[in-house]
RODREN-556973 format. One record per residue (C-alpha): residue in one letter; chain; x, y, z. Coordinates in Angstrom, 1 decimal, decimal comma. Each point is the difference from the previous one (the first is absolute). Example, Ala and Ser with C-alpha at 12.3 -4.5 7.8 and 13.67 -1.06 7.14 Angstrom:
<zanus>
  res  chain      xx      yy      zz
    A      A    12,3    -4,5     7,8
    S      A     1,4     3,4    -0,7
</zanus>
This chain:
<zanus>
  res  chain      xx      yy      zz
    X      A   101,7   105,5   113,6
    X      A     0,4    -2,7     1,9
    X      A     1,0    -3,2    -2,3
    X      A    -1,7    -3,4     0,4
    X      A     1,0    -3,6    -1,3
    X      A    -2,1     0,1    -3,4
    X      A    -1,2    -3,3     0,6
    X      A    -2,3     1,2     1,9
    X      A    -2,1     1,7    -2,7
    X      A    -1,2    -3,3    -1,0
    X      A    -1,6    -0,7     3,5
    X      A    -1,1     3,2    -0,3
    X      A    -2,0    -0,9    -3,1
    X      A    -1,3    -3,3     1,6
    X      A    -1,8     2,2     3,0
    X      A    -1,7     2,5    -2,6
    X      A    -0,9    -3,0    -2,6
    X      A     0,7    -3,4     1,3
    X      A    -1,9    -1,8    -2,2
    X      A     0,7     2,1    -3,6
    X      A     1,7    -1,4    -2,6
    X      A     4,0     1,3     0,8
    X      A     1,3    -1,8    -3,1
    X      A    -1,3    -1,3    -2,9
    X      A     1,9    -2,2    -2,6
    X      A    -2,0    -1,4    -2,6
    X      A    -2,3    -2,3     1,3
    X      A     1,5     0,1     3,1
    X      A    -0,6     2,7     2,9
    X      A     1,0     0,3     3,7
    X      A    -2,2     1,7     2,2
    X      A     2,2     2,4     2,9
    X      A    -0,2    -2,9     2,6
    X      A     0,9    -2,4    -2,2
    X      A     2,6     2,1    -1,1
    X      A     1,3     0,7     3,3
    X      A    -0,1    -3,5     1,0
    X      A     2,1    -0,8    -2,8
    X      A     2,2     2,6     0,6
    X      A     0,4    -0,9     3,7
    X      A     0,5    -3,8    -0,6
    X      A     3,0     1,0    -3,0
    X      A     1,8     2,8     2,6
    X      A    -0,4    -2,6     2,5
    X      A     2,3    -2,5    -2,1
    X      A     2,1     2,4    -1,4
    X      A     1,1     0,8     3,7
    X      A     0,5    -3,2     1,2
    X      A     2,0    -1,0    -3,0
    X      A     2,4     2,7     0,0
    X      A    -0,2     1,6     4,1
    X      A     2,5     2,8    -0,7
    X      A    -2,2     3,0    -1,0
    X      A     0,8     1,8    -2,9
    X      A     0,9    -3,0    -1,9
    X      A    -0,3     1,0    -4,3
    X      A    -2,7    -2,3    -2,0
    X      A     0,0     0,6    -3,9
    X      A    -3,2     0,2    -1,4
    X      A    -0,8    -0,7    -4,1
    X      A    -3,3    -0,7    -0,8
    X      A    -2,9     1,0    -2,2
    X      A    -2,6     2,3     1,4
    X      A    -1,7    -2,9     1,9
    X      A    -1,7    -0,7     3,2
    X      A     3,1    -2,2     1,4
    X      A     2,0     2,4    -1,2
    X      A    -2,2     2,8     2,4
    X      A     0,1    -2,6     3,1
    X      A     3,5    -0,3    -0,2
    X      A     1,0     4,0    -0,5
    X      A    -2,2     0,6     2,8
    X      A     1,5    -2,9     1,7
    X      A     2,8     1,1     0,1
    X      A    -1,2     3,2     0,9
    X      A    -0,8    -1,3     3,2
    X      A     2,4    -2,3     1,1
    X      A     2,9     2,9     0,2
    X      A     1,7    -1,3    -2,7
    X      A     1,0     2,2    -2,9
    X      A    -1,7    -0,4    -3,0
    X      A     2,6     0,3    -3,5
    X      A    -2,2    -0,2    -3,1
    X      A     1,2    -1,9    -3,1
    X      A    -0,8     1,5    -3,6
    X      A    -0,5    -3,2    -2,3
    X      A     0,8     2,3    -2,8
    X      A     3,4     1,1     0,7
    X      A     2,8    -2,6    -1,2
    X      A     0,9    -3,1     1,9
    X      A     3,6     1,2     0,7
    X      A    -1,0     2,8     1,1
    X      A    -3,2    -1,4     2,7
    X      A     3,3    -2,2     1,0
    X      A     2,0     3,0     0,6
    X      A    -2,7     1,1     2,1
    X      A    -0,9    -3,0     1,7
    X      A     3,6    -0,1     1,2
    X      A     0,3     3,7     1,4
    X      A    -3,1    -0,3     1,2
    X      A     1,1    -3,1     2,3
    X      A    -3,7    -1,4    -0,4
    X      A    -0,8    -2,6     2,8
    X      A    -2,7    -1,2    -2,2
    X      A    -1,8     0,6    -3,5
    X      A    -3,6    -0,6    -0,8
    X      A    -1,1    -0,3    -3,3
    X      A    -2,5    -1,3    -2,5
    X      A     0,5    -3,4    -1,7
    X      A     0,9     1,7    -3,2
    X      A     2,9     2,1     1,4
    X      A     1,9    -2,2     2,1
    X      A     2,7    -1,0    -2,5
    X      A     1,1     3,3     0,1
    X      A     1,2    -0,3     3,7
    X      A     2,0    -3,5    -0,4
    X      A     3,1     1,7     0,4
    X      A    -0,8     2,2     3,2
    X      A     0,1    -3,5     2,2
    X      A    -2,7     1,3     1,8
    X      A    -2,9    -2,0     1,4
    X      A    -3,0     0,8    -2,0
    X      A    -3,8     0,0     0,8
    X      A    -2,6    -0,1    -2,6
    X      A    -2,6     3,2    -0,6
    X      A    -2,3    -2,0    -2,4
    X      A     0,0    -2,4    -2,9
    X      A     1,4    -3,4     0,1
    X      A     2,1    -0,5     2,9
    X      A     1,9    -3,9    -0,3
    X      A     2,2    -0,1     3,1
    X      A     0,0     3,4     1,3
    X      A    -2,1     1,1     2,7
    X      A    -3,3     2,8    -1,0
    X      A    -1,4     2,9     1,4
    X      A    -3,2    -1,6    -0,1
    X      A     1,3    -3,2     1,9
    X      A     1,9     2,2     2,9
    X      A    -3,0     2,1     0,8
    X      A    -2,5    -3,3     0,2
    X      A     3,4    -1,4     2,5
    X      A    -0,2     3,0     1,9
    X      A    -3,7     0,9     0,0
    X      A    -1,0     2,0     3,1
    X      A     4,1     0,5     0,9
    X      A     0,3     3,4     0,5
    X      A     3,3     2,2    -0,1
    X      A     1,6     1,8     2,7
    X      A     0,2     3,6     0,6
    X      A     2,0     1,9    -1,7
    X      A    -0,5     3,4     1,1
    X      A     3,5     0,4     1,4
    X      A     1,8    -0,4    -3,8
    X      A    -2,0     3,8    -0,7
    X      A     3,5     1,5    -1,0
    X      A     0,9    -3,5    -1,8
    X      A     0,4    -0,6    -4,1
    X      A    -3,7    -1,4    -1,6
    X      A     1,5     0,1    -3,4
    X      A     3,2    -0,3    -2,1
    X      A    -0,8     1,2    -3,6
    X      A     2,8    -0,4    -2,8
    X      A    -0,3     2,5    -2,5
    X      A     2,5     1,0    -3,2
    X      A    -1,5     3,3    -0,6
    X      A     1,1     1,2    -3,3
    X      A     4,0    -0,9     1,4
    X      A    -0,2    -3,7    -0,7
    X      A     1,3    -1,6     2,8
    X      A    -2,9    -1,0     3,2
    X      A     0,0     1,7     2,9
    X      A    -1,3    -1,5     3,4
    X      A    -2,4     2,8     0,7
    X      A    -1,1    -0,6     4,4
    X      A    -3,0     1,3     0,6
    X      A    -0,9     0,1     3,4
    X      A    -3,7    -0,8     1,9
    X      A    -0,4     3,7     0,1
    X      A     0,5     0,9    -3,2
    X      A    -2,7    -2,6    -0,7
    X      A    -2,4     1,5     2,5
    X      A     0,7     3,8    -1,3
    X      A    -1,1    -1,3    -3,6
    X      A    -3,0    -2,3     1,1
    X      A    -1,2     3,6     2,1
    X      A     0,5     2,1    -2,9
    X      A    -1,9    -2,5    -2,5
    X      A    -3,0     0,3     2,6
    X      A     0,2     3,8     0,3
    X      A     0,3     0,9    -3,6
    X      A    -2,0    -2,7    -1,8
    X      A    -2,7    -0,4     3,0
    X      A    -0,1    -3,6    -0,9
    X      A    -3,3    -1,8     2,0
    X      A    -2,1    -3,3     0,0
    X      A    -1,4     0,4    -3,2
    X      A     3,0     0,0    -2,0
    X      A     0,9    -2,9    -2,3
    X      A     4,3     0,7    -0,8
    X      A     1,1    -2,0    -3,4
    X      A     3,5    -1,1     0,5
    X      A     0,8    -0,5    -3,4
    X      A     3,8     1,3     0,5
    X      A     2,5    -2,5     2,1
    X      A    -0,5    -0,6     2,9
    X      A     3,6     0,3     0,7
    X      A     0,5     3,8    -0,8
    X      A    -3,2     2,4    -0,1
    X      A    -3,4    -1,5     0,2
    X      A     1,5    -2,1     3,2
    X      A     0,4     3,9     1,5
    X      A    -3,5     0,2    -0,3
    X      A    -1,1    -2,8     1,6
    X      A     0,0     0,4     3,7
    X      A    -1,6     3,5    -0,1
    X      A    -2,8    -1,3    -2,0
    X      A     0,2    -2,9     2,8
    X      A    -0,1     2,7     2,5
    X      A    -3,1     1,1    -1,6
    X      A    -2,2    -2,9     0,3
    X      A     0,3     0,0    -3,5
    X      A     0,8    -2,6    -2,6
    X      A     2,7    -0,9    -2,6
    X      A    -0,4    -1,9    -3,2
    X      A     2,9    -1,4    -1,3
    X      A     0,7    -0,5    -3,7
    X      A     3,3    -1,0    -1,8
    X      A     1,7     0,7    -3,0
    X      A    -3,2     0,1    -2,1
    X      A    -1,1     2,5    -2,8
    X      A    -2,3     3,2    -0,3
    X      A    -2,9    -2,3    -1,0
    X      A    -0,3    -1,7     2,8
    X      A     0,8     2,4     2,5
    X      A    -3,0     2,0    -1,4
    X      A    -1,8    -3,3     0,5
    X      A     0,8     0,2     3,3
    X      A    -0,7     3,3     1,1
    X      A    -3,5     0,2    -1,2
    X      A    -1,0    -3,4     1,6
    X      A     2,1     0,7     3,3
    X      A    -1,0     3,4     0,4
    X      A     3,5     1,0     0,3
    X      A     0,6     3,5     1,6
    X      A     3,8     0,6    -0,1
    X      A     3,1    -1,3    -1,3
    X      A     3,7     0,7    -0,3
    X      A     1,6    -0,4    -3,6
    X      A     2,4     1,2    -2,1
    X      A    -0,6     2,4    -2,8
    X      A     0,6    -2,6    -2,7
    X      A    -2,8    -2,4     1,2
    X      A    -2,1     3,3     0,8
    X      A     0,3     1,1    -3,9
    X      A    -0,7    -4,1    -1,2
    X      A    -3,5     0,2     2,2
    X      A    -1,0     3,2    -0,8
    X      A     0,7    -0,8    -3,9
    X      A    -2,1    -3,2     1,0
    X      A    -2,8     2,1     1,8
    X      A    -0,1     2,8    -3,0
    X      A    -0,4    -2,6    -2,7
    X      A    -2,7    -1,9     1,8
    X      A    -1,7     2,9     1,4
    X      A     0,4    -1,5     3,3
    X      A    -0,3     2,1     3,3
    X      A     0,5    -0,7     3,5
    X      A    -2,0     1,3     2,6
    X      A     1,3    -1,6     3,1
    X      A     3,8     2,2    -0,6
    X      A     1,0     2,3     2,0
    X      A     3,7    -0,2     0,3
    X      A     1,9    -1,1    -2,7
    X      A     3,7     0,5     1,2
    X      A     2,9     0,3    -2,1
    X      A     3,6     0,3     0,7
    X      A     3,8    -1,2    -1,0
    X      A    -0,3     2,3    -3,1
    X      A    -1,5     3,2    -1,0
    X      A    -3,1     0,2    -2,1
    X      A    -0,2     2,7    -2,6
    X      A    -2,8     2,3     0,5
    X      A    -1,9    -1,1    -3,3
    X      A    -0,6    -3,6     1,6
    X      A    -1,1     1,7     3,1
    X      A    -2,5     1,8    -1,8
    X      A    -1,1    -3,1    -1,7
    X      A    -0,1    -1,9     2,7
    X      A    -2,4     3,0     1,8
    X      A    -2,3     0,1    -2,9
    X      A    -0,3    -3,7    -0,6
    X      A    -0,3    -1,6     3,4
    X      A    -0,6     3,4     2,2
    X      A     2,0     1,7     2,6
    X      A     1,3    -2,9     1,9
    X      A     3,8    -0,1    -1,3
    X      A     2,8     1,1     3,1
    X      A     3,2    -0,2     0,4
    X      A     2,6    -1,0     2,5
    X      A     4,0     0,4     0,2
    X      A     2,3    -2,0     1,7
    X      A     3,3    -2,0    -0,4
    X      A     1,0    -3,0     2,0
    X      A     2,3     1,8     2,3
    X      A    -3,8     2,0     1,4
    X      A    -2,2    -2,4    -1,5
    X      A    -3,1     1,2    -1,9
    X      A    -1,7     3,2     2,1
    X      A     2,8     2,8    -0,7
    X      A    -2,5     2,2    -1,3
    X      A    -3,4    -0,8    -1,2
    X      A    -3,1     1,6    -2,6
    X      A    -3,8    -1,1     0,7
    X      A    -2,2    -0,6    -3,0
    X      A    -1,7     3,3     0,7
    X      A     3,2     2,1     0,2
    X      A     1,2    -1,3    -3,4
    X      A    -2,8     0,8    -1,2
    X      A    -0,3     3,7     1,1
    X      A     3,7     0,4    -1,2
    X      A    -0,1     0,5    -3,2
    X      A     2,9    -1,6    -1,9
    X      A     0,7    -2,9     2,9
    X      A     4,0     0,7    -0,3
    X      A    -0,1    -0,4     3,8
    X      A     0,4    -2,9     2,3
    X      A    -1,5     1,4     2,6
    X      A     0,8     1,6     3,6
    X      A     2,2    -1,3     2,6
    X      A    -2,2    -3,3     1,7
    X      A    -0,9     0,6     3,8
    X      A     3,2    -1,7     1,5
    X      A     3,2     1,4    -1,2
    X      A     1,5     2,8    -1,0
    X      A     1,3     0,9    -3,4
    X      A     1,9     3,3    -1,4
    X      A     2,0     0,8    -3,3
    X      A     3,7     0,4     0,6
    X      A     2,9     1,4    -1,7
    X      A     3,4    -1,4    -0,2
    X      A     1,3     1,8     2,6
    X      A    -2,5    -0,9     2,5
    X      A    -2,4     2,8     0,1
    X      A    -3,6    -0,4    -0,2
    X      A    -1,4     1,5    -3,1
    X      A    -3,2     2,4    -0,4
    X      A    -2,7    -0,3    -1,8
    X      A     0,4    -0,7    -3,7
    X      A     3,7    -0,7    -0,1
    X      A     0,9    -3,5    -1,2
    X      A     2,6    -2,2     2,0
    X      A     0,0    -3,2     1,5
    X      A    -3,5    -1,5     2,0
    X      A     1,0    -0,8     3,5
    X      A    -2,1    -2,0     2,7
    X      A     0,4    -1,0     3,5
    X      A    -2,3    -1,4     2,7
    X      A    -0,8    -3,6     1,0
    X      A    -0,8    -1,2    -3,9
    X      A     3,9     0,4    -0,8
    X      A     1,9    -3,4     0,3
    X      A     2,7    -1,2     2,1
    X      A     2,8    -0,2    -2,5
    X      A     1,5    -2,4    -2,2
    X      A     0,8    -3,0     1,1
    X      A     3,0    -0,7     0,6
    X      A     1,2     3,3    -1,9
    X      A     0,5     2,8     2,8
    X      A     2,0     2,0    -2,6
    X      A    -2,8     0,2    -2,5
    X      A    -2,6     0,6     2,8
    X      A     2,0     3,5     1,2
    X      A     0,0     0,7    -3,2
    X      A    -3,3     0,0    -0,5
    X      A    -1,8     0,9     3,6
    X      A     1,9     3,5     0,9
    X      A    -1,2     1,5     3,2
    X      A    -3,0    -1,9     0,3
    X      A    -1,1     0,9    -3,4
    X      A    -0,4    -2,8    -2,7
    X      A     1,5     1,2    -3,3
    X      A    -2,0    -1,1    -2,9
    X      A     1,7     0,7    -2,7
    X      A    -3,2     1,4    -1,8
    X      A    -0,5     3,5    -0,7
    X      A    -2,9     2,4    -0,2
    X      A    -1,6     2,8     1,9
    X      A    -2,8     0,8     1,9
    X      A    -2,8     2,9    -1,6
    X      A    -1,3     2,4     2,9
    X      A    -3,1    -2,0     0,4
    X      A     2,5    -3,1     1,0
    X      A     0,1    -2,3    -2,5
    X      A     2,7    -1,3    -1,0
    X      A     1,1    -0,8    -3,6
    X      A     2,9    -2,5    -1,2
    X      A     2,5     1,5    -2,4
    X      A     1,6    -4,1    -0,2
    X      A     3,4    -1,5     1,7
    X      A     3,1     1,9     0,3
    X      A     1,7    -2,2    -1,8
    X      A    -2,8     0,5    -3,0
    X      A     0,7     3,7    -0,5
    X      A     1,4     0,8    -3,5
    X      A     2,7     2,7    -0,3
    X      A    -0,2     1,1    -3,7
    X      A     1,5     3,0    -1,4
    X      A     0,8     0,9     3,3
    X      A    -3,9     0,3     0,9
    X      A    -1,4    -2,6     3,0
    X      A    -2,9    -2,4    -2,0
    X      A    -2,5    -1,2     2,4
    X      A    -1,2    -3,5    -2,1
    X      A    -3,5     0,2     1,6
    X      A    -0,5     4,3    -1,4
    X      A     0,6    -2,0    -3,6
    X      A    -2,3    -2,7     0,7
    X      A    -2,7     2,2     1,4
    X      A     0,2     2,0    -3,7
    X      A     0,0    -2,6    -2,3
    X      A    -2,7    -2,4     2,2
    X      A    -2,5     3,3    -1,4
    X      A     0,2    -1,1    -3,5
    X      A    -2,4    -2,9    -1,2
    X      A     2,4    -1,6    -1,7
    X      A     2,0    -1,0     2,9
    X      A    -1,3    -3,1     2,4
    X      A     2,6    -0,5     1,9
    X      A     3,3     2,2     0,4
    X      A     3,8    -0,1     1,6
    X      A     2,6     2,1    -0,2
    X      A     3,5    -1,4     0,1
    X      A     3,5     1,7    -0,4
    X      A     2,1    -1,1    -2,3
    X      A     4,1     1,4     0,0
    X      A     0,9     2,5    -3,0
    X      A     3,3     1,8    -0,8
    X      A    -2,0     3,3    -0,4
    X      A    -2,7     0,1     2,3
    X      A     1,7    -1,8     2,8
    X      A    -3,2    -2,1     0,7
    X      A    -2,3     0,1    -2,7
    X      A    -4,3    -0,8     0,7
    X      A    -1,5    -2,8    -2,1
    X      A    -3,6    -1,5     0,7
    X      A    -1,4    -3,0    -0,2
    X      A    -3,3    -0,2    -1,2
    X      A    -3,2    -2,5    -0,4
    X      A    -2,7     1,2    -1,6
    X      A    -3,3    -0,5    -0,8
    X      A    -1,2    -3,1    -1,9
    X      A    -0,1     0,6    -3,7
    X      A     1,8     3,8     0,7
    X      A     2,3     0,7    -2,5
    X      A     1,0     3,6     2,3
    X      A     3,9     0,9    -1,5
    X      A     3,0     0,7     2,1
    X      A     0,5     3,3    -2,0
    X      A    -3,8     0,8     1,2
    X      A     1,0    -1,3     3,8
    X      A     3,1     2,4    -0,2
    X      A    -1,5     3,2    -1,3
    X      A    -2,9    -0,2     2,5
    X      A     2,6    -0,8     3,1
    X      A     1,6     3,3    -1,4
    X      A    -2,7     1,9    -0,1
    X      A    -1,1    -1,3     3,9
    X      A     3,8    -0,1     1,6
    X      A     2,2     1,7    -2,2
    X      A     2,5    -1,2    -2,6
    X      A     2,9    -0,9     2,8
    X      A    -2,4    -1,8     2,0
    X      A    -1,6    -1,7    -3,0
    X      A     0,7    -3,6    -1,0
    X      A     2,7    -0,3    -2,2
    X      A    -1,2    -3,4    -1,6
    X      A    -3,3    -2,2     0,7
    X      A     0,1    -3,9    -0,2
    X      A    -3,3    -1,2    -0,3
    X      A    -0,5    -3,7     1,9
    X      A    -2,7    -2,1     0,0
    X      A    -0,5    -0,3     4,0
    X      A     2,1     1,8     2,8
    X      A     2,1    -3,0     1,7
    X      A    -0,7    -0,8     3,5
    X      A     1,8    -1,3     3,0
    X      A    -0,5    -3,0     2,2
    X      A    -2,5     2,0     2,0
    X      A    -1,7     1,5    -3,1
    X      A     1,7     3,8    -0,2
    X      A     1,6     1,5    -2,5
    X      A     3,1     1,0     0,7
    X      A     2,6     2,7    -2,2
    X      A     3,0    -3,1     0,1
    X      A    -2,8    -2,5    -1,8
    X      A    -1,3     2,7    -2,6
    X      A     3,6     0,9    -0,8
    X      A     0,5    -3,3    -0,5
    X      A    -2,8    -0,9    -2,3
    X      A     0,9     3,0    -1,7
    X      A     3,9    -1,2    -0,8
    X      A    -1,7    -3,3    -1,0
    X      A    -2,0     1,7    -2,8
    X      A     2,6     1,9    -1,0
    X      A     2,0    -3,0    -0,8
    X      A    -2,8    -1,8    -1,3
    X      A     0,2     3,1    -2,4
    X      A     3,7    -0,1    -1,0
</zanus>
């Protein structure tokens, strides 16, 4: 395949639907030559204020229009584009701010304190601007500017994503134009995205619902942004939008479809509802099936081969029974299960998932070590396991790093979650390792239930018993109130373990 500057899926969208809405905010839309114009006239500025191509502008915004205009923008121009989470501490955006080596950051009224100690110039996305320049006031300056080319920079950097994984420390993560263009062509292969379809962006732009906007682009379709609002209005919004897909997390998916089943609301517009970042147990998938019909897939992807590792339609999760799988390899790259010694493993066997193609990153900035490490031979190492059944789907067993070694038997955290997610009296379940002098490592869960359940954790035990066996079963259940999330809204072991200490002292 030959790779294009993704850019170029936008113009794509303004020849199939030049005058459709691209982008709706609220009240305010953009038709796709509006769009483009706006686009053009912010590229335009962005290379005459910074002419050496490549040159790293921080974005931290809501999910916005300005905050589109100036992604794309950026897009555009042949700059690199390093999104800011809001969420993450200050220190920390400062950290990355600095390694990063930003050239500029753009960001909404409400966020720009948190850059005052980068020293970098600063453009506003929206809200009340006082001295600093707008995104709004350099597209009306620039109005019918248009960038130049930008074909040649095909093998150049389009994004530099930090991520701390479940390590801690943020890793510049370079993805490359191509790796963009493999993703935006798998998105259009598997999901068969078209004019018709209205995309809710109701996760950040800055990590997974921005992955998803230039194939939808692309498609002549159109994306409705929404931020940081609840399952009541997001169910407003759907019904009067006619929304047809959307990206979320598995937390906001369980708050609407609580929302939908208590209301006895339906929407007839859906037909992908994508989750990813976390597994889903397969008694929410089945809920989710029954309730709102089969429109529920799945994707998987880390940043270092953003989003379209493998993929599962609506329709194959729903012919597959017990939707433990995340789906088959996408179009675009390759991915195998490998041992520790190297060797490609058959069908069935567990070891680590392995990818390479033109979705795998660069490397780490600035961190050559770390990127031999972790790219061996062309093949990106994960550091997730699972296996692939003869039919090719693949199924996550969790990180490496996750594994429990009690008793001397290997624990795969997601086999326990799978079991106790049958019982009705769990909501929400993650399994954590705690040390022990006689086990080694011994299995604890932590468990929400349902509202008003008074389910035991002698009940929770016996029944993981009876499903995984007594070495595999938890040793002790510690019952929250609601998982914890991250900055980006997933739930990850570190953060449960955490919440899970904090009870325990609460306790003493």
């Amino acid at each position: 395949m030959q790779a294009m500057i993704p850019i170029r899926m936008l113009h794509r969208g303004c020849l199939l639907n030049p005058l459709g809405a691209a982008v709706v905010d609220g009240d305010h839309s953009l038709t796709y030559v509006e769009l483009v114009a706006q686009v053009d006239a912010f590229a335009a500025y962005l290379q005459e204020r910074f002419a050496s191509p490549q040159s790293r502008i921080g974005i931290c915004a809501h999910n916005n229009w300005q905050h589109v205009v100036a992604m794309l923008g950026v897009f555009a121009s042949g700059h690199v584009w390093v999104p800011l989470n809001p969420r993450i501490p200050r220190d920390e955006l400062t950290s990355i701010a600095a390694a990063a080596e930003l050239s500029l950051v753009i960001a909404d009224a409400d966020f720009l304190p948190l850059f005052s100690a980068t020293k970098r110039p600063l453009v506003v996305a929206a809200g009340d601007a006082a001295c600093h320049e707008t995104v709004a006031s350099i597209c009306r300056q620039y109005d019918s500017r248009h960038p130049h080319d930008i074909d040649h920079l095909i093998d150049g950097i389009m994004a530099i994503k930090f991520t701390g994984g479940t390590t801690g420390s943020p890793k510049g993560v370079m993805q490359p134009y191509r790796a963009f263009a493999s993703c935006i062509a798998s998105m259009l292969t598997v999901f068969g995205f078209d004019q018709d379809d209205r995309m809710l962006a109701i996760a950040p732009l800055t990590h997974g619902a921005g992955t998803f906007l230039l194939p939808v682009l692309a498609a002549g379709g159109c994306n409705v942004l929404l931020d940081g609002v609840k399952a009541p209005h997001i169910s407003d919004v759907m019904l009067r939008m006619g929304i047809t897909a959307s990206f979320m997390p598995p937390t906001l998916i369980y708050s609407l479809l609580d929302h939908a089943a208590a209301k006895g609301l339906r929407y007839p517009a859906l037909r992908h509802l994508i989750y990813g970042a976390a597994p889903m147990p397969a008694a929410r998938i089945e809920q989710v099936q029954k309730i709102l019909g089969p429109c529920l897939a799945a994707i998987y992807g880390q940043t270092e081969a953003p989003t379209m590792i493998t993929a599962i339609t609506a329709r194959e999760l729903a012919g597959i029974g017990d939707g433990s799988s995340v789906g088959r390899p996408c179009p675009y790259n390759e991915v195998q299960i490998m041992g520790p010694d190297g060797r490609i493993l058959p069908v069935g066997e567990v070891g680590e998932v392995v990818v390479r193609g033109d979705l795998v990153m660069r490397g780490y900035l600035g961190r050559p070590d770390l990127t031999a490490e972790t790219i061996v031979n062309g093949w990106l190492h994960t550091g997730d396991l699972g296996s692939f059944d003869q039919a090719g789907y693949l199924t996550l067993k969790g990180r490496s790093r996750d594994v429990i070694i009690s008793g001397g038997f290997n624990v795969y955290p997601s086999d326990v979650e799978t079991a106790l997610a049958k019982h009705p009296g769990v909501k929400h379940v993650v399994v954590v390792s705690r040390s022990d002098d006689y086990w080694g490592e011994r299995v604890e869960a932590a468990v929400v239930r349902p509202e008003d359940d008074l389910t035991s954790s002698a009940e929770l035990i016996a029944f993981a018993k009876a499903e995984v066996g007594p070495v595999r079963a938890p040793k002790a259940i510690h019952f929250l109130d609601q998982m914890p999330t991250n900055a980006v809204g997933k739930v990850t072991r570190r953060d449960v373990l955490s919440a899970v200490e904090a009870l325990e002292r609460e306790s003493a």
